[in-house]
Backbone and ligand atoms as CSV (ligand in chain L), in Angstrom:
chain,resi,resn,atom,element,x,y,z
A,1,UNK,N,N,81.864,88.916,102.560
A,1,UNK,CA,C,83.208,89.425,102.775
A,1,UNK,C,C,83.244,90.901,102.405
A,2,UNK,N,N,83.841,91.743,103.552
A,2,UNK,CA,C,84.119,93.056,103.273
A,2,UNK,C,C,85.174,92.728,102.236
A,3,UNK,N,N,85.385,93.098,101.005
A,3,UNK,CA,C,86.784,93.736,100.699
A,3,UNK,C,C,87.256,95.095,101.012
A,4,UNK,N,N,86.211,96.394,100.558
A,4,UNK,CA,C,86.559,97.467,101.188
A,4,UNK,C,C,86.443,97.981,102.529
A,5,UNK,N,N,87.374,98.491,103.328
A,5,UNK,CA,C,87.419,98.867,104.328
A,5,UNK,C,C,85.903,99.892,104.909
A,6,UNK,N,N,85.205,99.901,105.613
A,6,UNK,CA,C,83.905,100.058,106.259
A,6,UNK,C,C,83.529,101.480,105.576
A,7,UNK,N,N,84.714,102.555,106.108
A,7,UNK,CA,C,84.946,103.817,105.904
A,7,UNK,C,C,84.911,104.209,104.470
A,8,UNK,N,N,85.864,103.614,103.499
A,8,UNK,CA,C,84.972,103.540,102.200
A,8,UNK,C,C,83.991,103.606,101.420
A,9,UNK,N,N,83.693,104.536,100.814
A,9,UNK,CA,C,82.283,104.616,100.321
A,9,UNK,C,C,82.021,103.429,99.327
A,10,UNK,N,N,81.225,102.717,98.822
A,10,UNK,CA,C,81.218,101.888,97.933
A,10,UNK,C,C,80.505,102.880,96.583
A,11,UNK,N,N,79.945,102.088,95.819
A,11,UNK,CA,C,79.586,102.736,94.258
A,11,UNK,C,C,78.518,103.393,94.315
A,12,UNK,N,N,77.573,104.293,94.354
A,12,UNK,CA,C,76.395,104.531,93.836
A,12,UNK,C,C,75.570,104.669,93.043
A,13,UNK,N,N,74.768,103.902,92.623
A,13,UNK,CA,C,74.165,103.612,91.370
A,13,UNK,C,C,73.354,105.064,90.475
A,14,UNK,N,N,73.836,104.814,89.587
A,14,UNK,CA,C,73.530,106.525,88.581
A,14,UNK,C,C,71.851,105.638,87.424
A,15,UNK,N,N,71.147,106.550,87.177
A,15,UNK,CA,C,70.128,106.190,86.471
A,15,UNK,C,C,71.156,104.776,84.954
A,16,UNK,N,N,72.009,105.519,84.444
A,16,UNK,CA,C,72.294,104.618,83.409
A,16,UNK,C,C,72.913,103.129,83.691
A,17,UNK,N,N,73.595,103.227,84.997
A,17,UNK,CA,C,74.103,101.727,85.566
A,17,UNK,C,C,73.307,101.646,86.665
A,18,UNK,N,N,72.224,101.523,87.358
A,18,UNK,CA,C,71.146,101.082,88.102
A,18,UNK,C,C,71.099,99.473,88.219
A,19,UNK,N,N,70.902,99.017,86.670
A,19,UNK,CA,C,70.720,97.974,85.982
A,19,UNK,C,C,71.808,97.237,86.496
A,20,UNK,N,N,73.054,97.621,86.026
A,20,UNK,CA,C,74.382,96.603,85.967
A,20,UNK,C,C,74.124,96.259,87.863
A,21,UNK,N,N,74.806,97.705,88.798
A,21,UNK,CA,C,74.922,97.356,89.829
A,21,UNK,C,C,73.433,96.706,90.591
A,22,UNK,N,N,72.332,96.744,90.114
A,22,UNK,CA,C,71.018,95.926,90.858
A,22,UNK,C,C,71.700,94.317,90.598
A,23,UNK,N,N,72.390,93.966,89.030
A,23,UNK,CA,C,72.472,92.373,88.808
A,23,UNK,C,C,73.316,92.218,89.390
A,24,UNK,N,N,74.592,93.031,89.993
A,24,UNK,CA,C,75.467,92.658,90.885
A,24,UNK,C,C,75.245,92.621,92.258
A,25,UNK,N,N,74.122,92.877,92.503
A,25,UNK,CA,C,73.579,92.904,94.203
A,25,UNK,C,C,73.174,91.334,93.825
A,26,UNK,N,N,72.633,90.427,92.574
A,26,UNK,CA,C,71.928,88.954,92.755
A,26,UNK,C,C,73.629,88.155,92.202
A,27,UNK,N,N,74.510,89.108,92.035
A,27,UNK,CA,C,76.069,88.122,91.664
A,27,UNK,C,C,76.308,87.459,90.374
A,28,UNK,N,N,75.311,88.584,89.825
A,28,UNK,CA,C,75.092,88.500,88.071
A,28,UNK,C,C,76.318,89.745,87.362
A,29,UNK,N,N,77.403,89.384,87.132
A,29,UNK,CA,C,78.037,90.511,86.194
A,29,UNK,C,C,77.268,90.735,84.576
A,30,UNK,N,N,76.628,91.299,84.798
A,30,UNK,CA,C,76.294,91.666,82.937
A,30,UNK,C,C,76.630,92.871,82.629
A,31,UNK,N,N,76.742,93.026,81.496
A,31,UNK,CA,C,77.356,94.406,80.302
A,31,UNK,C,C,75.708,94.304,79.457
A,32,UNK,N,N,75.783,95.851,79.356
A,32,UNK,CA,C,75.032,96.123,78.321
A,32,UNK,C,C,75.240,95.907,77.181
A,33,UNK,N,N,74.334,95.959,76.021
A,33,UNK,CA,C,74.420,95.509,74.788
A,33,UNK,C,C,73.198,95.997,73.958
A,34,UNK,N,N,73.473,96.820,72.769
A,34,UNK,CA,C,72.906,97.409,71.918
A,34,UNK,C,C,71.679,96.947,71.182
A,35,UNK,N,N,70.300,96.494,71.571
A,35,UNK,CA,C,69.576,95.449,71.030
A,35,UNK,C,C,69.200,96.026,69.578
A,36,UNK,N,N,69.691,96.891,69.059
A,36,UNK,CA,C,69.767,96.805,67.613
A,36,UNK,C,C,70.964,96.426,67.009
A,37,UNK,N,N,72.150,96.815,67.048
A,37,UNK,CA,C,73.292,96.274,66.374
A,37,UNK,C,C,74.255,95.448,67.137
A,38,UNK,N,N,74.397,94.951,68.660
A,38,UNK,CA,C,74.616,94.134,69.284
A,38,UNK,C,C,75.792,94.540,70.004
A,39,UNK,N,N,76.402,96.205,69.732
A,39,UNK,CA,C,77.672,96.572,70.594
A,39,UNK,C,C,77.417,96.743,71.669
A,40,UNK,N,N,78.639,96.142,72.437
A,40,UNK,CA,C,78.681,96.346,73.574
A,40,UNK,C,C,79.044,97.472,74.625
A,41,UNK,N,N,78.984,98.023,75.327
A,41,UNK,CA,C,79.292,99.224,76.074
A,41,UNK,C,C,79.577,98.833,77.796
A,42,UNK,N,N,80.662,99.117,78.258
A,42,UNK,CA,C,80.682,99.785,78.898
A,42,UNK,C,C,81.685,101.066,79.772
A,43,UNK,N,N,81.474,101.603,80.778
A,43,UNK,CA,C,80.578,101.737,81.680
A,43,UNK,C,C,78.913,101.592,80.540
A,44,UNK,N,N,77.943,101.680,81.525
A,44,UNK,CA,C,76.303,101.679,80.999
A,44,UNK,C,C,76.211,102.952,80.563
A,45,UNK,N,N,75.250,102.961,79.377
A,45,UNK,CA,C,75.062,104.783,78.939
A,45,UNK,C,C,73.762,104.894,78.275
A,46,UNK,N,N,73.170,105.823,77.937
A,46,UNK,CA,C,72.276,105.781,77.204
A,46,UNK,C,C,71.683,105.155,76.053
A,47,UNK,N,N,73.035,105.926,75.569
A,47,UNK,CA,C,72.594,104.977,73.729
A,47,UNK,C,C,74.101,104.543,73.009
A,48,UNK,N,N,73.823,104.061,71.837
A,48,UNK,CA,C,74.710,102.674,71.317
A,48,UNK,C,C,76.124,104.326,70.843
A,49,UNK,N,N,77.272,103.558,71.080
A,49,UNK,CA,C,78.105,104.387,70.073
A,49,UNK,C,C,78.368,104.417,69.009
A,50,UNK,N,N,77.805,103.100,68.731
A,50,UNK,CA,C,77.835,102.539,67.361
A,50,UNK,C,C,76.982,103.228,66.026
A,51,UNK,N,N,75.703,102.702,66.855
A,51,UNK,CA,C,74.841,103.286,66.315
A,51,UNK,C,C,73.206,104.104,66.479
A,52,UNK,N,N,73.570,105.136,67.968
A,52,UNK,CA,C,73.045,105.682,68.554
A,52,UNK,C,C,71.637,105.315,69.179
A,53,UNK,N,N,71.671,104.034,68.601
A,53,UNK,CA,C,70.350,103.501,69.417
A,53,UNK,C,C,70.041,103.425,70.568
A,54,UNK,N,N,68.780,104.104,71.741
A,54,UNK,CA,C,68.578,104.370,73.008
A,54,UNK,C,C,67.971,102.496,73.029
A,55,UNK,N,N,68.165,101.668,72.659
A,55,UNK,CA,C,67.894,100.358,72.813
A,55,UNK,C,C,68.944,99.379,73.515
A,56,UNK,N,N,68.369,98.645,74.772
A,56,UNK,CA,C,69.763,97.825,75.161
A,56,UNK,C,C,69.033,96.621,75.922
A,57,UNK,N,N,70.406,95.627,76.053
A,57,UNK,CA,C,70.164,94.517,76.798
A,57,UNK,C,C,70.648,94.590,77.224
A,58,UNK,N,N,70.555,93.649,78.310
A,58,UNK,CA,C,72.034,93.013,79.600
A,58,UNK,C,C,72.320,91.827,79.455
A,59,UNK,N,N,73.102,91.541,79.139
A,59,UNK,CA,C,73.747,90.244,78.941
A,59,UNK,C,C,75.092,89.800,79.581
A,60,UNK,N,N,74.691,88.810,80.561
A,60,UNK,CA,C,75.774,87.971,81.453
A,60,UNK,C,C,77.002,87.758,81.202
A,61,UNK,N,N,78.060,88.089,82.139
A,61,UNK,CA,C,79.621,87.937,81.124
A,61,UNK,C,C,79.907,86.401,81.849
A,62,UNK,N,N,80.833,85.735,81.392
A,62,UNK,CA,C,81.505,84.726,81.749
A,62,UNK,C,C,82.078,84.831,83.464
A,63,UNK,N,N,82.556,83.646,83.684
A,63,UNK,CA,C,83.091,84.152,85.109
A,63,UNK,C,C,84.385,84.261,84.906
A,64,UNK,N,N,84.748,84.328,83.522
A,64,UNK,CA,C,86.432,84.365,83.727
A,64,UNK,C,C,86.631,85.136,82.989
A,65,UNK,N,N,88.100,85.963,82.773
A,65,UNK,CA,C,88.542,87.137,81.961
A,65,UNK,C,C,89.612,87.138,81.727
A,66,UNK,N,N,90.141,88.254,81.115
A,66,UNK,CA,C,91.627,88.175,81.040
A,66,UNK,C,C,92.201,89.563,81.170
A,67,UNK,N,N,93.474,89.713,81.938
A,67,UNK,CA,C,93.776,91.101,82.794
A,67,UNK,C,C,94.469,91.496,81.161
A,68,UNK,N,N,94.365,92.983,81.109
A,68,UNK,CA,C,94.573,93.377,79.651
A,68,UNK,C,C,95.459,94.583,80.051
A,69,UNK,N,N,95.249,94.809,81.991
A,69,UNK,CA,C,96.644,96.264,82.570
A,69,UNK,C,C,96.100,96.161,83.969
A,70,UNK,N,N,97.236,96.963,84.468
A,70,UNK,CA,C,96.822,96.903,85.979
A,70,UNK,C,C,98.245,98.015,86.381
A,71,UNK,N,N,98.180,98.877,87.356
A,71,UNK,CA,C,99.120,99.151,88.059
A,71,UNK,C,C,98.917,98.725,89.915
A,72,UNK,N,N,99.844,99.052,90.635
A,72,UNK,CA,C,99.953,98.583,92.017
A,72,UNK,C,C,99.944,100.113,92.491
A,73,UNK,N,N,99.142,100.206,93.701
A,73,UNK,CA,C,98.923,101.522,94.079
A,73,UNK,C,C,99.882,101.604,95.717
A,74,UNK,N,N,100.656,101.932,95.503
A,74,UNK,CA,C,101.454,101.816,96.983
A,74,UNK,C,C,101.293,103.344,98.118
A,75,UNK,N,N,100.599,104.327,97.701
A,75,UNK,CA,C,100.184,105.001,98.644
A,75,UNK,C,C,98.845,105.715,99.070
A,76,UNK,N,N,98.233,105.026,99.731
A,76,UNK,CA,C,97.199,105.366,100.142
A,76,UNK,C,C,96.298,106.745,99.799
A,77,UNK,N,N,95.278,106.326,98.927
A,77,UNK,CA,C,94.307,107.811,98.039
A,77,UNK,C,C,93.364,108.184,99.300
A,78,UNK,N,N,93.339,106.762,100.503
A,78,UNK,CA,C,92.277,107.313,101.362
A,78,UNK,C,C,92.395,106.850,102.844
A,79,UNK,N,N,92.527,107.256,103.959
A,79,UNK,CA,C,93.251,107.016,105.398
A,79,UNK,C,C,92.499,105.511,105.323
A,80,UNK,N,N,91.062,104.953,104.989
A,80,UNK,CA,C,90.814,104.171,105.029
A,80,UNK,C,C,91.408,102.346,104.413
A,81,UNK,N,N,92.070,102.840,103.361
A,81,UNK,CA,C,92.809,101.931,102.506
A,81,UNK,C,C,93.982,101.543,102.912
A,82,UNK,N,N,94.820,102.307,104.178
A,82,UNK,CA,C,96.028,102.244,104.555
A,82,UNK,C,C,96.481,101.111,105.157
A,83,UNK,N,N,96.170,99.860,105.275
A,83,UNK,CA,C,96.591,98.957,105.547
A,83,UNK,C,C,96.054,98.455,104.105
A,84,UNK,N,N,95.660,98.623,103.137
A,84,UNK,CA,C,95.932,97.850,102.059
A,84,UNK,C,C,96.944,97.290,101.091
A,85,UNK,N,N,97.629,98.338,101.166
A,85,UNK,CA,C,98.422,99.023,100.196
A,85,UNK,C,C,100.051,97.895,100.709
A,86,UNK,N,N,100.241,97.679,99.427
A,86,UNK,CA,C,100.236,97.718,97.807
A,86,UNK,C,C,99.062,97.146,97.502
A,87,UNK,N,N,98.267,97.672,96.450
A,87,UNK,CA,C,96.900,97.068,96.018
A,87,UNK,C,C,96.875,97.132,94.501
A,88,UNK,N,N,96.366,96.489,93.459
A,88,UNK,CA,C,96.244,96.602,92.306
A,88,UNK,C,C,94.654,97.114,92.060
A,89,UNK,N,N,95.046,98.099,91.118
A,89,UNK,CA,C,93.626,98.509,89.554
A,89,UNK,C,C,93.925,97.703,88.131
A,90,UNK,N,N,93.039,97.156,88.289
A,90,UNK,CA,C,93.008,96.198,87.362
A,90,UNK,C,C,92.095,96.728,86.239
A,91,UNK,N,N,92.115,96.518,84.982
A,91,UNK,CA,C,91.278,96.624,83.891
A,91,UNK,C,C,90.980,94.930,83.302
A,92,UNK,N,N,90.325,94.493,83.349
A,92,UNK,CA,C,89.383,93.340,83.339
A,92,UNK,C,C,89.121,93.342,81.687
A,93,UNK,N,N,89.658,92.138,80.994
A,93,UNK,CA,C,88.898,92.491,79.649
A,93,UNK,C,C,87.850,91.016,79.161
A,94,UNK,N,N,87.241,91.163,78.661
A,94,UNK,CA,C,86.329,90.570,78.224
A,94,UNK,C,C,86.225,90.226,76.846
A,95,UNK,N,N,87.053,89.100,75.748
A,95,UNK,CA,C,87.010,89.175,74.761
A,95,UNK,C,C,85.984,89.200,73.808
A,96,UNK,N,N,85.231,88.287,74.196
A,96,UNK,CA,C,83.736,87.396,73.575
A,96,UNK,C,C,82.978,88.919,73.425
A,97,UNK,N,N,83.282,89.533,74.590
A,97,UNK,CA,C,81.873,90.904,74.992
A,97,UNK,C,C,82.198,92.211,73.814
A,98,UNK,N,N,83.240,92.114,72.655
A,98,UNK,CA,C,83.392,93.233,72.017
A,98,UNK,C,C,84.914,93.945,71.664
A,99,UNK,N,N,85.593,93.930,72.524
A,99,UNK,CA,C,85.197,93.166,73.871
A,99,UNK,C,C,85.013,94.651,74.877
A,100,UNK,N,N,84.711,94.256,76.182
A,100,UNK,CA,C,84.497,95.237,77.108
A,100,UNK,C,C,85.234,95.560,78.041
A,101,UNK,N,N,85.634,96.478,78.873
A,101,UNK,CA,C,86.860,95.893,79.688
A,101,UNK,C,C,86.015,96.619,81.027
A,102,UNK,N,N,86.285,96.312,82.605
A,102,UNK,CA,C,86.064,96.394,83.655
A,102,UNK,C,C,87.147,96.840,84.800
A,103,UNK,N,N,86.891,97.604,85.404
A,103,UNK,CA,C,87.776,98.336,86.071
A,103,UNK,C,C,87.570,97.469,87.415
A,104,UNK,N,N,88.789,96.489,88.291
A,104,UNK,CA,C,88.315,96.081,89.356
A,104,UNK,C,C,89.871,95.618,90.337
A,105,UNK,N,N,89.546,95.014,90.442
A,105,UNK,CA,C,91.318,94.720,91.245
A,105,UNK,C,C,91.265,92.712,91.912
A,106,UNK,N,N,92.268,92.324,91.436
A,106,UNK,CA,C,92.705,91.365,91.363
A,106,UNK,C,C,93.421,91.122,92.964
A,107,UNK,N,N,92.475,90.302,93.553
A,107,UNK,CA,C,92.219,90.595,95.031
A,107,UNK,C,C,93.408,89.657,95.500
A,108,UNK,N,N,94.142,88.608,95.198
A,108,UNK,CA,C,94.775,87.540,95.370
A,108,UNK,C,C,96.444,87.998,95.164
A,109,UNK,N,N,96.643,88.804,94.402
A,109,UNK,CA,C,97.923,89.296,93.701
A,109,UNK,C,C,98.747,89.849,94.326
A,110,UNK,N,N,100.114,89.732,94.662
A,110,UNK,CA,C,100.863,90.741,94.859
A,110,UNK,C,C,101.710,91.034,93.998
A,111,UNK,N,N,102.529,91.925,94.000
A,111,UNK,CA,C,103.605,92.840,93.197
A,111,UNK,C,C,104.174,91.425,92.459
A,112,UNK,N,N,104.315,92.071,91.034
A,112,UNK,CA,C,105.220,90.659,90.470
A,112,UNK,C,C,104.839,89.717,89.962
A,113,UNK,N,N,103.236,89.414,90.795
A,113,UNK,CA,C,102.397,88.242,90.047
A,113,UNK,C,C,101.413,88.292,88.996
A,114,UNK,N,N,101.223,89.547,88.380
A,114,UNK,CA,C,100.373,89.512,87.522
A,114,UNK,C,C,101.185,89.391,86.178
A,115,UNK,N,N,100.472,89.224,85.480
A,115,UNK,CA,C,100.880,89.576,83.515
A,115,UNK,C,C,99.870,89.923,83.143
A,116,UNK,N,N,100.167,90.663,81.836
A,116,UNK,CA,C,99.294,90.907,80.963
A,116,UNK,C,C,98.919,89.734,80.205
A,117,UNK,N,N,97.834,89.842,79.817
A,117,UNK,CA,C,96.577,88.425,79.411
A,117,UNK,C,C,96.903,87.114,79.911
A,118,UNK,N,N,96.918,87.463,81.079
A,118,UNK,CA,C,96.830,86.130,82.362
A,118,UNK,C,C,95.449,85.806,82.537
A,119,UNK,N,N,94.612,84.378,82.774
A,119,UNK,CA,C,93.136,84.508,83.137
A,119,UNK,C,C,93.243,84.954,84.469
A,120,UNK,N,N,91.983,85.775,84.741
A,120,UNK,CA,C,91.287,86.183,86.562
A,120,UNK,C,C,89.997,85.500,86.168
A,121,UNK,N,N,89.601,85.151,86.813
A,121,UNK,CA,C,88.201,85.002,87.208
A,121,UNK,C,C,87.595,85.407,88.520
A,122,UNK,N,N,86.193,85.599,88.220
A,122,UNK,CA,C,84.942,85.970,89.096
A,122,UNK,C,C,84.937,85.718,90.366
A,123,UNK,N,N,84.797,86.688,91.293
A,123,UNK,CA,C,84.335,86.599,92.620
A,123,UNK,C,C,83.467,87.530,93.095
A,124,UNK,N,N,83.455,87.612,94.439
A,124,UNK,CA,C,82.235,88.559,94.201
A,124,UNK,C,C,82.726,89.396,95.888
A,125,UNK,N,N,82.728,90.788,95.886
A,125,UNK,CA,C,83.071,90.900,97.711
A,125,UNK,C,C,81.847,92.217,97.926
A,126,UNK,N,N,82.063,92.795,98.963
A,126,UNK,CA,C,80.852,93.269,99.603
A,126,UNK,C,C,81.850,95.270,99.466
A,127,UNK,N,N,81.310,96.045,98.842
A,127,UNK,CA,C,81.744,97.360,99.941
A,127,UNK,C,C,80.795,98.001,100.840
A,128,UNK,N,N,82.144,98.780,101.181
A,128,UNK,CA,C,81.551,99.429,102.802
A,128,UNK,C,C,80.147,99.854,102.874
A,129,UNK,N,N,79.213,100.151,101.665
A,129,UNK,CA,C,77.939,100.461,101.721
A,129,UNK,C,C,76.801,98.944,101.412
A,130,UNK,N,N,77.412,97.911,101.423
A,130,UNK,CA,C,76.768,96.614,100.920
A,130,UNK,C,C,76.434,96.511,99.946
A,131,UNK,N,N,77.090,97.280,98.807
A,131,UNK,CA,C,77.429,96.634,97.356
A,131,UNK,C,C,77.817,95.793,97.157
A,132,UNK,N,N,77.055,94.489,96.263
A,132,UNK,CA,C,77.827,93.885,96.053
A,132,UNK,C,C,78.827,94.041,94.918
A,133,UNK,N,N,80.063,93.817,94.816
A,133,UNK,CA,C,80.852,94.105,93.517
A,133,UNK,C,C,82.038,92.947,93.172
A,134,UNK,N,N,82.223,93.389,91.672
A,134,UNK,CA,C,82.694,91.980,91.105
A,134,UNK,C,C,83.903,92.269,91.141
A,135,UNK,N,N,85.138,91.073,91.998
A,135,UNK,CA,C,86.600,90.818,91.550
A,135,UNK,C,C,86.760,89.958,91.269
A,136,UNK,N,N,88.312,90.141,91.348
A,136,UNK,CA,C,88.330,88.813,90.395
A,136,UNK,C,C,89.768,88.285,91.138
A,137,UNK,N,N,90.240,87.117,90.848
A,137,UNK,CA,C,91.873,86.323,91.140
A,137,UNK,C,C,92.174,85.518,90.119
A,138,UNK,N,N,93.852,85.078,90.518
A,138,UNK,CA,C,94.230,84.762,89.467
A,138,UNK,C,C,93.839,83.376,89.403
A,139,UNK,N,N,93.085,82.544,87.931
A,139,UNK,CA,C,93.083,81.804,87.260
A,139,UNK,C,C,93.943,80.511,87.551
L,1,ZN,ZN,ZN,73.991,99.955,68.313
């Protein structure tokens, strides 16, 4: 499934999230994680904030979450999106993970139906460059 419209660029993977978006091409959401003191991070980065360690894991998040904000975007940032709209940005939180939170949009929703710490859970859609990337609906 396209979610983003063709014209859309999708994400491009930067040396420090390579990792995350490669496990999301197999429909693996994982967050990094500090393999010395166990914080979690994200976006992906070099080293721990915690405690500056260039050491990390990836470790698998749950398929479910809980929306922690979101606004509804009602005018189009790109000619391509224009039949989307009203669309939500969602911030995705992850308690267990630190917790971590994820920037994604709650594909099912319209105006009115969300709350704050409502469950979403995991899905998975395609952008315009054949990324795969993680959304989510409501619970
Ligand atoms: Zn650390």
């Amino acid at each position: 499934m396209h979610y983003m419209p063709e014209a859309v660029p999708g994400p491009e993977a930067s040396f420090d999230d390579m990792a995350y978006w490669r496990n999301c091409q197999k429909k693996k959401l994982t967050f990094q994680r500090c393999a010395d003191c166990g914080t979690f991070r994200h976006p992906p980065g070099p080293f721990c904030s915690s405690c500056q360690s260039a050491k990390s894991e990836w470790v698998e998040a749950p398929g479910e979450g809980r929306l922690f904000s979101y606004t509804f975007v009602y005018h189009p940032a790109h000619p391509a999106v224009k039949e989307r709209v009203p669309y939500n940005v969602s911030v995705i939180e992850f308690p267990d993970f630190g917790p971590v939170r994820l920037i994604s949009n709650v594909i099912d929703a319209t105006p009115g139906e969300l709350e704050f710490g409502m469950k979403v859970h995991l899905v998975w859609g395609e952008a315009g460059n054949g990324q795969i990337i993680p959304l989510f609906e409501k619970a």
